[in-house]
DOVO-86741 format. One record per atom (N, C-alpha, C, O, CB): y, x, z. Coordinates in pm, whole numbers, padded with zeros to 5 digits, always signed. Glycine has a CB too. Layout:
% residues N
YXZ/...
//
This chain:
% residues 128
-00119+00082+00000/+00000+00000+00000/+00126+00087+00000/+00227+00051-00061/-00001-00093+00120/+00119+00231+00087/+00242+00300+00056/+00263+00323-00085/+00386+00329-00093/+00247+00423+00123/+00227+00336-00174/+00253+00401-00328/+00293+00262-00351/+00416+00267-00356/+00113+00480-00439/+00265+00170-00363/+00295+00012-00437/+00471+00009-00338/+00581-00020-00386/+00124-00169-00371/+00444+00042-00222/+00606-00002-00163/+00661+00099-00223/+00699+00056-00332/+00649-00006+00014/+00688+00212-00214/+00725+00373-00271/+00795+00315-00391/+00915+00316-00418/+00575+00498-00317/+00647+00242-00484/+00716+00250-00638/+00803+00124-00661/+00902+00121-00734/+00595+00255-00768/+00755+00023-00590/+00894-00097-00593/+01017-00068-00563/+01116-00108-00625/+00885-00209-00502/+01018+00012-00454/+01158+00033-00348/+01241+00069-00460/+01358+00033-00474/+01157+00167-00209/+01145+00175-00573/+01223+00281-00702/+01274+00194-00808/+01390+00206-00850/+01110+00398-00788/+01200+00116-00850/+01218+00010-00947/+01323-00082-00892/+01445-00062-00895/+01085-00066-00976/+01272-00167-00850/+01387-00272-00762/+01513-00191-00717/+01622-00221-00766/+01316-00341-00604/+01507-00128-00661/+01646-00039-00597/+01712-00022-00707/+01815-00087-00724/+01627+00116-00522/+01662+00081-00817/+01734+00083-00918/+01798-00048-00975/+01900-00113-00953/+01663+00142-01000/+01691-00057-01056/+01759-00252-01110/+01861-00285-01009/+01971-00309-01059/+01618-00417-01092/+01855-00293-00896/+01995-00375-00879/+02067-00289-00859/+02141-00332-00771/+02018-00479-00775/+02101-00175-00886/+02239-00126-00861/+02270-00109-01009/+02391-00109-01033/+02256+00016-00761/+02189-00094-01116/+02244-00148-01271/+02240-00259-01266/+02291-00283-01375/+02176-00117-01398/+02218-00358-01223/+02281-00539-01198/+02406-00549-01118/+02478-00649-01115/+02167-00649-01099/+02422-00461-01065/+02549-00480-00923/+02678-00407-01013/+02796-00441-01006/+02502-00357-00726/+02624-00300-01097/+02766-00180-01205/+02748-00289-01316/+02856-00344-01334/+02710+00051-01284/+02631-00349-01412/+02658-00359-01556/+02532-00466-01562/+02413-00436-01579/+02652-00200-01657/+02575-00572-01549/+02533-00689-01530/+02478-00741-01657/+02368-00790-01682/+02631-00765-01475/+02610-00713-01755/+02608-00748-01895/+02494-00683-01972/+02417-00738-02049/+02737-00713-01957/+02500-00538-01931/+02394-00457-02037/+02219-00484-01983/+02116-00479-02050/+02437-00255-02027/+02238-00510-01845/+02092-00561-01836/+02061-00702-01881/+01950-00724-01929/+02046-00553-01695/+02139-00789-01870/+02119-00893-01943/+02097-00889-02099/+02026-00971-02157/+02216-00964-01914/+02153-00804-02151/+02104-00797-02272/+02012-00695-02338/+01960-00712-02448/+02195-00802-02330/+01993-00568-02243/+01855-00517-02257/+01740-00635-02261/+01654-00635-02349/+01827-00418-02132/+01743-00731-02165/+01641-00804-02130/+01586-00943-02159/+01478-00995-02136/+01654-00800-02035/+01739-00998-02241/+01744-01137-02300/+01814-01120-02434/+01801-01217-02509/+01823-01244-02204/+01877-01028-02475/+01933-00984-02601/+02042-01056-02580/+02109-01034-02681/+01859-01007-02736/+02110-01138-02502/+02238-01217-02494/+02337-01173-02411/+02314-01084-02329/+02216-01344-02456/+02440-01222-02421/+02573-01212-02364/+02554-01258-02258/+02455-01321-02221/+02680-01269-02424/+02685-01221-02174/+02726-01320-02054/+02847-01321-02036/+02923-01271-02119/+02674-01296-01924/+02890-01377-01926/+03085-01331-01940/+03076-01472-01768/+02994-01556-01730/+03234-01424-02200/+03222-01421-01713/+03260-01565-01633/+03182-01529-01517/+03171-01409-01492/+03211-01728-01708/+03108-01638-01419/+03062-01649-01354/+02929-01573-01361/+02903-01492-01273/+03080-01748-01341/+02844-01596-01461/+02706-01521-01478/+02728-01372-01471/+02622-01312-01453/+02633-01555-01620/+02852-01281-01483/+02856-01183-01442/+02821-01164-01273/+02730-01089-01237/+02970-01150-01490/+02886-01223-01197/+02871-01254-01038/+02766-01325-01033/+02717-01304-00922/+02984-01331-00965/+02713-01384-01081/+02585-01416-01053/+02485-01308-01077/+02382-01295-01011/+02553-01526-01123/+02517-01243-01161/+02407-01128-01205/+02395-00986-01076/+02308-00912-01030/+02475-01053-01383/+02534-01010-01061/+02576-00889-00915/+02499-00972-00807/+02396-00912-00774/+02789-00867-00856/+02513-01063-00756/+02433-01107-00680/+02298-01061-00653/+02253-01003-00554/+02434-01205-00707/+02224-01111-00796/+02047-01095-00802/+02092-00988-00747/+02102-00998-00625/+01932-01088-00949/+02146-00812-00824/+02151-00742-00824/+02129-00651-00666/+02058-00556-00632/+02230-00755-00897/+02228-00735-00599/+02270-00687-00498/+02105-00753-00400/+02057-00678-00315/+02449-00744-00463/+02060-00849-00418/+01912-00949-00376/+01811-00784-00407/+01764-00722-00312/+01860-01147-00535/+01797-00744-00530/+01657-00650-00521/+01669-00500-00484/+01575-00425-00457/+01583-00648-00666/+01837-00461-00491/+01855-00317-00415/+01795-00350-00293/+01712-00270-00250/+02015-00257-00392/+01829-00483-00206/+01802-00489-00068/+01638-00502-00064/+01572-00447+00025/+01887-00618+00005/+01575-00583-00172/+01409-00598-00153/+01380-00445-00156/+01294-00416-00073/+01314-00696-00293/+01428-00332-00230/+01402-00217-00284/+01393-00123-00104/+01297-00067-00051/+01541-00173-00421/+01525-00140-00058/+01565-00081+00056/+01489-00129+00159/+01495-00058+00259/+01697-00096+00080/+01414-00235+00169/+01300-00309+00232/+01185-00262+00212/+01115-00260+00313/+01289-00432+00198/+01124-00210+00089/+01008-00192+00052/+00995-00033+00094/+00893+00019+00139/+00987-00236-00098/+01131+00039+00068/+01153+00209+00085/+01119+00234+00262/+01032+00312+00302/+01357+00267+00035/+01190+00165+00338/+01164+00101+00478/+01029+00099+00528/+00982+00173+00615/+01205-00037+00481/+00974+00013+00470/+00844-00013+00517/+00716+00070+00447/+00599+00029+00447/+00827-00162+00499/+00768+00208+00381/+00668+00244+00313/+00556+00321+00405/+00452+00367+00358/+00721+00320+00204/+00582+00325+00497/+00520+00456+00651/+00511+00309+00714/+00582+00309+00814/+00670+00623+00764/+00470+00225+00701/+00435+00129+00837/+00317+00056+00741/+00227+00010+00810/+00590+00000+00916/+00300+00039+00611/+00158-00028+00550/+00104-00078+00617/+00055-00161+00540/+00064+00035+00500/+00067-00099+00705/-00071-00173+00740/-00035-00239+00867/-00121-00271+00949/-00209-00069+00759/+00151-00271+00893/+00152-00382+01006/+00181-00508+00879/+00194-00504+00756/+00303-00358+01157/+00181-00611+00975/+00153-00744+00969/+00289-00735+00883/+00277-00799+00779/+00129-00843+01115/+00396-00683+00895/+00555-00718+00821/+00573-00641+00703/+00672-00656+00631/+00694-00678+00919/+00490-00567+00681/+00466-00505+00517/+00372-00557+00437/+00371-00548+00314/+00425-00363+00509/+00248-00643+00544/+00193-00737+00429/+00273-00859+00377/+00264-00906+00263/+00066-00796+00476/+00364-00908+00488/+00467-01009+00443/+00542-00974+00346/+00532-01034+00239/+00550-01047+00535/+00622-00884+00360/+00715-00801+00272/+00591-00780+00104/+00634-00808-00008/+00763-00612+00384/+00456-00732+00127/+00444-00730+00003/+00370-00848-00071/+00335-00839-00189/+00392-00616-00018/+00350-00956+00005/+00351-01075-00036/+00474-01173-00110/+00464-01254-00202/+00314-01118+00066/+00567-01140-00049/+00692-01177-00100/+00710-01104-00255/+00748-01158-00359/+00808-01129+00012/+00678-00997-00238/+00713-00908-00384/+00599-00937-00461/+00589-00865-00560/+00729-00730-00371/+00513-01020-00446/+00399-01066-00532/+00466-01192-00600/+00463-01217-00720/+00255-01102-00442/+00529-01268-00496/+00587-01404-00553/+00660-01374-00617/+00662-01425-00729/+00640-01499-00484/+00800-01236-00562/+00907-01257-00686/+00824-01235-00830/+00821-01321-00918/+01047-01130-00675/+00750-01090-00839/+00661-01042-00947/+00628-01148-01038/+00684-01164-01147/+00536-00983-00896/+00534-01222-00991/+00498-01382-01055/+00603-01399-01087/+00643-01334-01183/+00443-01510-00973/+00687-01486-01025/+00791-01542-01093/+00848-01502-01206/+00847-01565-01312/+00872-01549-01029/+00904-01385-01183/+00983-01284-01286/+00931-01282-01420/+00987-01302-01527/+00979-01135-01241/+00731-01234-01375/+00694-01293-01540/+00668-01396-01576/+00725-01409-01685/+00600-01253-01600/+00619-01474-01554/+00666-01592-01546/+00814-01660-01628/+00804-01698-01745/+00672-01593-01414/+00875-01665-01594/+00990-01680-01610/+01062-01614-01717/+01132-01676-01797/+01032-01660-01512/+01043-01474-01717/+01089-01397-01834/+00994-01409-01966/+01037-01473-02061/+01101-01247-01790/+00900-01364-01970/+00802-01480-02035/+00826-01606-02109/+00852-01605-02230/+00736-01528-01945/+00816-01736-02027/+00935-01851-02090/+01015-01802-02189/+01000-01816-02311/+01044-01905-01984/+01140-01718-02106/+01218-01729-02198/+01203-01669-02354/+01237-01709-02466/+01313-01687-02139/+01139-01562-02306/+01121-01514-02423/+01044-01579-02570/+01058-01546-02688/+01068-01414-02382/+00938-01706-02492/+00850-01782-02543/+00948-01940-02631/+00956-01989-02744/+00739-01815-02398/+00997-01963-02514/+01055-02093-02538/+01192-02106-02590/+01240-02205-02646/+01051-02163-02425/+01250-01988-02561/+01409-01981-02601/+01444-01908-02651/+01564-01883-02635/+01494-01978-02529/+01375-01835-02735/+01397-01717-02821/+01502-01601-02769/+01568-01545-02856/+01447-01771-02955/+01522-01560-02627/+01581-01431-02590/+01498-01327-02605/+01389-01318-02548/+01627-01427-02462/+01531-01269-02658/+01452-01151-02677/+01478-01019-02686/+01452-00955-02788/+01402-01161-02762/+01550-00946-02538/+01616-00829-02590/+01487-00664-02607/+01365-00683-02605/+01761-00807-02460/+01534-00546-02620/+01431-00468-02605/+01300-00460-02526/+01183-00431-02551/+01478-00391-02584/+01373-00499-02418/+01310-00466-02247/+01240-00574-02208/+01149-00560-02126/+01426-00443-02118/+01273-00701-02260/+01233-00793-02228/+01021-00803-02193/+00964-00824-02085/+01308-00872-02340/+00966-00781-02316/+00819-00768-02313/+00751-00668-02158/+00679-00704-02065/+00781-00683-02476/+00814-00539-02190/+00803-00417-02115/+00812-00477-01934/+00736-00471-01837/+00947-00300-02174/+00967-00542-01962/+00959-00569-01771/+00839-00749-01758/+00793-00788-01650/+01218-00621-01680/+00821-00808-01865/+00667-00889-01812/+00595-00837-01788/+00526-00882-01697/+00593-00963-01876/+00557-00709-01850/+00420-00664-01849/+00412-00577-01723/+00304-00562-01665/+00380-00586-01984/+00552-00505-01670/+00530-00470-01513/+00566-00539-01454/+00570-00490-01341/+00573-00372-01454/+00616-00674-01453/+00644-00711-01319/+00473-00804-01341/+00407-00806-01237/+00830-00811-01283/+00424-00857-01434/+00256-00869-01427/+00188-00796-01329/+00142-00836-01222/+00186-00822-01552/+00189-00644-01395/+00108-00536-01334/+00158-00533-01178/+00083-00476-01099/+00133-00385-01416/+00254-00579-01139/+00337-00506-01021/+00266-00649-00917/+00229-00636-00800/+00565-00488-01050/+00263-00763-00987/+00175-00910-00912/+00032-00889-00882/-00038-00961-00811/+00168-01051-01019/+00000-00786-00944/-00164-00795-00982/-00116-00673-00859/-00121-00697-00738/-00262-00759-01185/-00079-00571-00905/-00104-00419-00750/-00095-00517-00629/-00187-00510-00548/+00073-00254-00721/+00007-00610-00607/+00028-00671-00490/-00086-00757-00419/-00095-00784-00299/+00133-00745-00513/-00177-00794-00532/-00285-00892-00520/-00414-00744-00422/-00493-00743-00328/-00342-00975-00732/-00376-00676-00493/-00534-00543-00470/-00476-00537-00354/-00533-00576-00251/-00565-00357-00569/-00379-00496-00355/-00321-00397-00150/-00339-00477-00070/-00374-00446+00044/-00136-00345-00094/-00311-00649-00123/-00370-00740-00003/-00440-00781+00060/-00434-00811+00179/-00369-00798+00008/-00578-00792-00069/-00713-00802-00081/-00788-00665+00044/-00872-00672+00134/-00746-00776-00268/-00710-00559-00006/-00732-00462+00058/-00712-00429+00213/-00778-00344+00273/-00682-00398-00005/-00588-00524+00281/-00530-00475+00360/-00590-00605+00489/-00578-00609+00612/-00368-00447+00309/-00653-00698+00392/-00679-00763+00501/-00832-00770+00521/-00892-00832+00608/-00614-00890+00495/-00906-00657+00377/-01034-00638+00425/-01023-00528+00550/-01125-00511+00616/-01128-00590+00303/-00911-00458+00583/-00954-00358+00686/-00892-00399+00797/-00902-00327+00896/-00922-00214+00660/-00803-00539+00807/-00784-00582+00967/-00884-00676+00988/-00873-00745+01089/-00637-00652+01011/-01012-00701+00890/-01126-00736+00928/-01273-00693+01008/-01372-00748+01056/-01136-00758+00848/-01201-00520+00982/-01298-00462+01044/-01315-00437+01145/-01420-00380+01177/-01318-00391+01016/
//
């Protein structure tokens, strides 16, 4: 579970501090579209939402195996889902389609599925 928190904290952390500076260019790395107005501040927001999941996950990377890092990486299973999920859709149903778009389904997939193993994992050994 430390390497799965390690490598989120890196990912997520990053992403939002390029969501929190340049809102616009990840939006359109990732949906090929514009934004402007409010969806800029909205985008700082998320932004500012996964530096903190990131700074959470970096946190808890030396504690794995209490009860608040399986929470913590349960939570990052749901956003994961979601994200592909969701990005996915769009890309499916609404024709956004920027570069990045495919690339971040396919890890935030992979990143739902690591979350699924460390859990599987973590609660075969508070079984023992």
């Amino acid at each position: 579970m430390k390497r799965l928190l390690t490598f989120t904290a890196i990912i997520e952390g990053a992403t939002g501090v390029v969501l929190i500076v340049m809102p616009i260019v990840v939006v359109r790395l990732l949906l090929g579209a514009e934004i402007s107005g409010a969806s800029i501040a909205l985008g700082r927001v998320a932004g500012a939402a996964l530096f903190a999941l990131g700074v959470a996950c970096w946190l808890a990377r030396y504690d794995s195996q209490s009860c608040a890092a399986r929470g913590l990486v349960s939570g990052m299973f749901l956003y994961n889902f979601c994200a592909a999920v969701i990005l996915g859709a769009a890309g499916i149903g609404s024709g956004f389609i920027g570069i990045a778009l495919w690339p971040a389904v396919v890890l935030h997939a992979a990143m739902a599925i690591w979350c699924v193993a460390c859990l599987r994992r973590s609660s075969i050994n508070v079984m023992d």
